[in-house]
Structures are given as structure tokens and as C-alpha cells.
C-alpha positions in Angstrom: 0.0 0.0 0.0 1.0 3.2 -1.0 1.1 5.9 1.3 0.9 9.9 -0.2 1.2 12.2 1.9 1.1 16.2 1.4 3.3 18.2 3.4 2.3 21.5 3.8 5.6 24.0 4.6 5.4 25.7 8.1 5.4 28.6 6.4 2.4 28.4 4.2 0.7 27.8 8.0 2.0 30.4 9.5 1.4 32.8 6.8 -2.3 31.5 6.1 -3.2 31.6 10.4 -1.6 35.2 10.3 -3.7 36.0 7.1 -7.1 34.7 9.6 -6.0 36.6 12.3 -5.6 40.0 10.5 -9.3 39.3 8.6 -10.6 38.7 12.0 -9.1 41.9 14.0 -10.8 44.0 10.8 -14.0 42.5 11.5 -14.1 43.0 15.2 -12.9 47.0 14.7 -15.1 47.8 12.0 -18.3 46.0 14.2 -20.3 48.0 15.8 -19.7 49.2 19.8 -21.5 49.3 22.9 -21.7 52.6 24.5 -19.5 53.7 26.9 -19.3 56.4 29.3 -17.2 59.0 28.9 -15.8 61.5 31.3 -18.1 64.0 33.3 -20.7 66.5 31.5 -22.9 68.8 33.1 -26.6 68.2 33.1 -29.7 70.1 33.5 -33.1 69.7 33.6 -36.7 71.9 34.5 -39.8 70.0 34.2 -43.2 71.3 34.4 -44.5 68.7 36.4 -48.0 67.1 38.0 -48.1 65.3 41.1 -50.3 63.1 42.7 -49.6 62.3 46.5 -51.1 59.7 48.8 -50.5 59.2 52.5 -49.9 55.5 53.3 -49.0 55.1 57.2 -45.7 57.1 57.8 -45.0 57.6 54.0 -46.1 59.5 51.4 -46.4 57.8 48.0 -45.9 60.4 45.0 -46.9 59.7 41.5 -44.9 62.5 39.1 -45.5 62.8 35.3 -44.0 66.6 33.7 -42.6 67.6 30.8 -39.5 69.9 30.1 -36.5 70.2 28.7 -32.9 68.2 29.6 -29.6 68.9 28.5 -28.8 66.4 25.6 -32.2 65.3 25.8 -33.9 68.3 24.2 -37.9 67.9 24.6 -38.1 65.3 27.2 -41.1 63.7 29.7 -40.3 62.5 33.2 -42.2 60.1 35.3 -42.1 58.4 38.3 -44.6 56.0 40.3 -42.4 54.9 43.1 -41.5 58.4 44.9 -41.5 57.6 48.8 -40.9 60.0 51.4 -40.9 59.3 55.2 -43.0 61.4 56.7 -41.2 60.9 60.3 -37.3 62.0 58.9 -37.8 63.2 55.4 -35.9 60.4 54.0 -36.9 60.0 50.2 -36.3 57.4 47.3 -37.3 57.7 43.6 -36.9 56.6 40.3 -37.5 58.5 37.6 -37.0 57.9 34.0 -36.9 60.4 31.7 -37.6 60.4 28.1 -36.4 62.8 25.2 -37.8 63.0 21.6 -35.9 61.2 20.1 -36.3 58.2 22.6 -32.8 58.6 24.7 -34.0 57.0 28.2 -32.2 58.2 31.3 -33.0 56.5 34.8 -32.5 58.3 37.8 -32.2 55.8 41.1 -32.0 58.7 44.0 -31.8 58.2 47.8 -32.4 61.7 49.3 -33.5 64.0 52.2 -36.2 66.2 52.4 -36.6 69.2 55.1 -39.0 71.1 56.1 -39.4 74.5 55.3 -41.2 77.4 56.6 -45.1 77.4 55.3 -45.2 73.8 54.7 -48.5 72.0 54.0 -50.4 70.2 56.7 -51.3 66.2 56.3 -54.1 64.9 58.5 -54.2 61.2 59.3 -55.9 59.4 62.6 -56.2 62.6 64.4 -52.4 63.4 64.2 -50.8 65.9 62.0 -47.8 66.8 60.7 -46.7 70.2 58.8 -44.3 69.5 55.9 -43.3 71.2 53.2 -40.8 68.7 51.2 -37.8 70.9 49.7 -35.1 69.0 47.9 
């Protein structure tokens, strides 16, 4: 039995893996990218807003829809449904998501304190009531 075999120089190999690799590193740079952030920018926003509130034991529960303008964002609606504010401390947590024109989404997660200041509202619950006027 005859045996044929083809030898295929160590050159030709390295020159045709080398050729593979260099198609593949084009492919991956021309591909598109995820986003990534950058460094720091400023950004600003004023909303016009409604707000619906509801005492629920020692929180209030805020409901917030508005529309405004954001930097970057241009025309842009905010809303939130989860705004909770302690009614004992002032402690506070939202998320708000806020939507431009175009359909750019930013989420806000916030932690925060409220305080009270001066002419504050009153809220009536069970015979107890408290004078707040939420400024953050």
C-alpha cells in the first residue's frame, strides 16, 4: 500500500493563520460598539410637572409625570410612580425615567433628604398631623 502524503511547509501555515487573524481583528474594529461612558458633562433639567400624593401610614407615596426640557435630551417627559418619602425623617427614594424626543432614556435611582421649610402643608391622618413642606 501506497502511502501519499502532502506536506504542507510551516510557512504556508504560519502565513495563512496570520492571514485569519488580521481578517478577524478588521472585523471586530469595523463591528459596531457598545456605549460607553465618557468622562463628566454637566446636566440640567426643568420640568413642568403634575403630582399626585397619597398618605400610606408614615410615607407619602408620590406619583410625578411633567414635561421639560434636559440637557442632551432636548424635549423630554419625566415620570415616576415609586417616589416615597418618610413622613417621620424626610428620608426620600425615587426613580425617575426620563424620556427625550428622540427616545434617549435616562434612569435616575435617588436616595435623598427632604426638610421642612417654613409654610409647609399640613397632612391629617388618625387625628395626628404633621406640617411639611418637602424641599429637595
Amino acid at each position: 500500500m501506497k502511502t501519499i502524503t502532502n506536506p504542507i511547509s510551516k510557512t504556508a501555515l504560519h502565513v495563512t493563520s496570520l492571514a485569519f487573524l488580521l481578517a478577524m481583528m478588521t472585523v471586530l474594529g469595523f463591528a459596531p460598539q457598545p456605549a460607553r461612558a465618557g468622562g463628566e458633562l454637566p446636566f440640567h433639567a426643568n420640568f413642568i410637572t403634575k403630582v399626585d400624593t397619597l398618605v400610606a401610614g408614615d410615607f407619602l407615596r408620590v406619583r410625578v409625570t411633567g414635561q421639560g426640557q434636559a440637557t442632551y435630551m432636548a424635549a423630554t417627559t419625566a415620570f415616576t410612580n415609586d417616589q416615597l418619602v418618610s413622613l417621620i425623617d424626610g428620608s426620600a427614594t425615587a426613580t425617575y425615567t426620563l424620556t427625550g424626543n428622540n427616545g434617549d432614556t435616562l434612569i435616575l435611582d435617588m436616595i435623598f433628604q427632604s426638610t421642612n421649610v417654613a409654610g409647609g402643608c399640613h397632612v391629617c391622618r388618625n387625628l395626628h398631623c404633621y406640617r411639611r413642606h418637602w424641599s429637595v
